[in-house]
C-alpha positions as CSV (number, residue, x, y, z in Angstrom):
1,X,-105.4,-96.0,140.9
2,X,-107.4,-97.5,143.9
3,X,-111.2,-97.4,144.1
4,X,-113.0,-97.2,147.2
5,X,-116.4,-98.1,148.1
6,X,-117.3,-94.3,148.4
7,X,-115.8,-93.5,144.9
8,X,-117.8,-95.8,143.5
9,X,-120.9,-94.4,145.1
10,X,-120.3,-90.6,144.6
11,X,-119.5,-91.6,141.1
12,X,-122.5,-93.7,140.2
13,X,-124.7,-91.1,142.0
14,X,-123.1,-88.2,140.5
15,X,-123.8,-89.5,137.1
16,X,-127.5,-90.6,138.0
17,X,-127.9,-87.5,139.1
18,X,-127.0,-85.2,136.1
19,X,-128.3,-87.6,133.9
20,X,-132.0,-87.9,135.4
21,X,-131.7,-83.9,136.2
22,X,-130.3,-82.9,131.9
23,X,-131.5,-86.1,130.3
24,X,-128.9,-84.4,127.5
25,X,-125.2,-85.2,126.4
26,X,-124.1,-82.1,125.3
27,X,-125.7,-80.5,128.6
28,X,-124.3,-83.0,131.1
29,X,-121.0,-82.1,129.8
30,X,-121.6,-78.6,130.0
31,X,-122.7,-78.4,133.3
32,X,-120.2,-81.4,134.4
33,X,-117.3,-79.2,133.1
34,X,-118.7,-75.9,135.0
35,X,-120.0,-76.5,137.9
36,X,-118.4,-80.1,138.9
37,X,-114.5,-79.3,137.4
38,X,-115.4,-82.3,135.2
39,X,-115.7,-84.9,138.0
40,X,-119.0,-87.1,138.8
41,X,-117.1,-87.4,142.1
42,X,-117.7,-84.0,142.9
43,X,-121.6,-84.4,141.8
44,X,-122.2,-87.1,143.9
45,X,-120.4,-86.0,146.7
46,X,-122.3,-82.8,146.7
47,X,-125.9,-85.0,146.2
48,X,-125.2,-87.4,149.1
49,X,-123.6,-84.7,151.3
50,X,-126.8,-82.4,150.8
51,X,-128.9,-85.8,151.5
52,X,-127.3,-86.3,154.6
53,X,-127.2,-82.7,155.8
54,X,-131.4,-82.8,155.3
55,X,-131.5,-85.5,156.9
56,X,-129.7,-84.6,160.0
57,X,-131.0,-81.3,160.4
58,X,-134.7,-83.0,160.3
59,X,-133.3,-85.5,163.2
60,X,-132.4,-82.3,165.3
61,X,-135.7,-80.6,165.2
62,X,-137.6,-83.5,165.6
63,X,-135.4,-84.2,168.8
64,X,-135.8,-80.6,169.9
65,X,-139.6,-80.7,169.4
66,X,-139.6,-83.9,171.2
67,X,-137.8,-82.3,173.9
68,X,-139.7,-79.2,174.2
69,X,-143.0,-81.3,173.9
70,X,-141.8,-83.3,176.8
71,X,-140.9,-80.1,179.0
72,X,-144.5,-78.2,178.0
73,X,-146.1,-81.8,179.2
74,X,-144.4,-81.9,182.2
75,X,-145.0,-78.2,183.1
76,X,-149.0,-78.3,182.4
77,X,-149.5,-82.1,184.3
């Protein structure tokens, strides 16, 4: 088995995650083995992912706003 820097990651953060979130055994495997087909992989991945996605979206529309600010600027001076 090989382990790569983002295994390690997903995996820490997956089991950060369900453990700050459930902050209970018997829950954290519950939800673990329902909604994550019993892999912290899959939590983590789905955390950082959703991160990332948040944080690219809020890039764009700053850009866009930016942009449109700009154009406005120019049109009015």
């Amino acid at each position: 088995m090989t382990f790569s820097p983002s295994g390690i990651i997903y995996n820490l953060t997956g089991y950060l995650y369900l453990w700050i979130r459930y902050r209970n055994k018997v829950k954290v495997k519950e939800i673990l083995k329902k909604e994550y087909d019993n892999s912290y992989y899959d939590a983590g991945a789905r955390v950082v992912m959703s991160i990332f996605g948040l944080t690219l979206i809020g890039f764009l529309l700053l850009f866009l706003i930016v942009i449109f600010g700009r154009i406005i600027y120019e049109l009015c001076f």
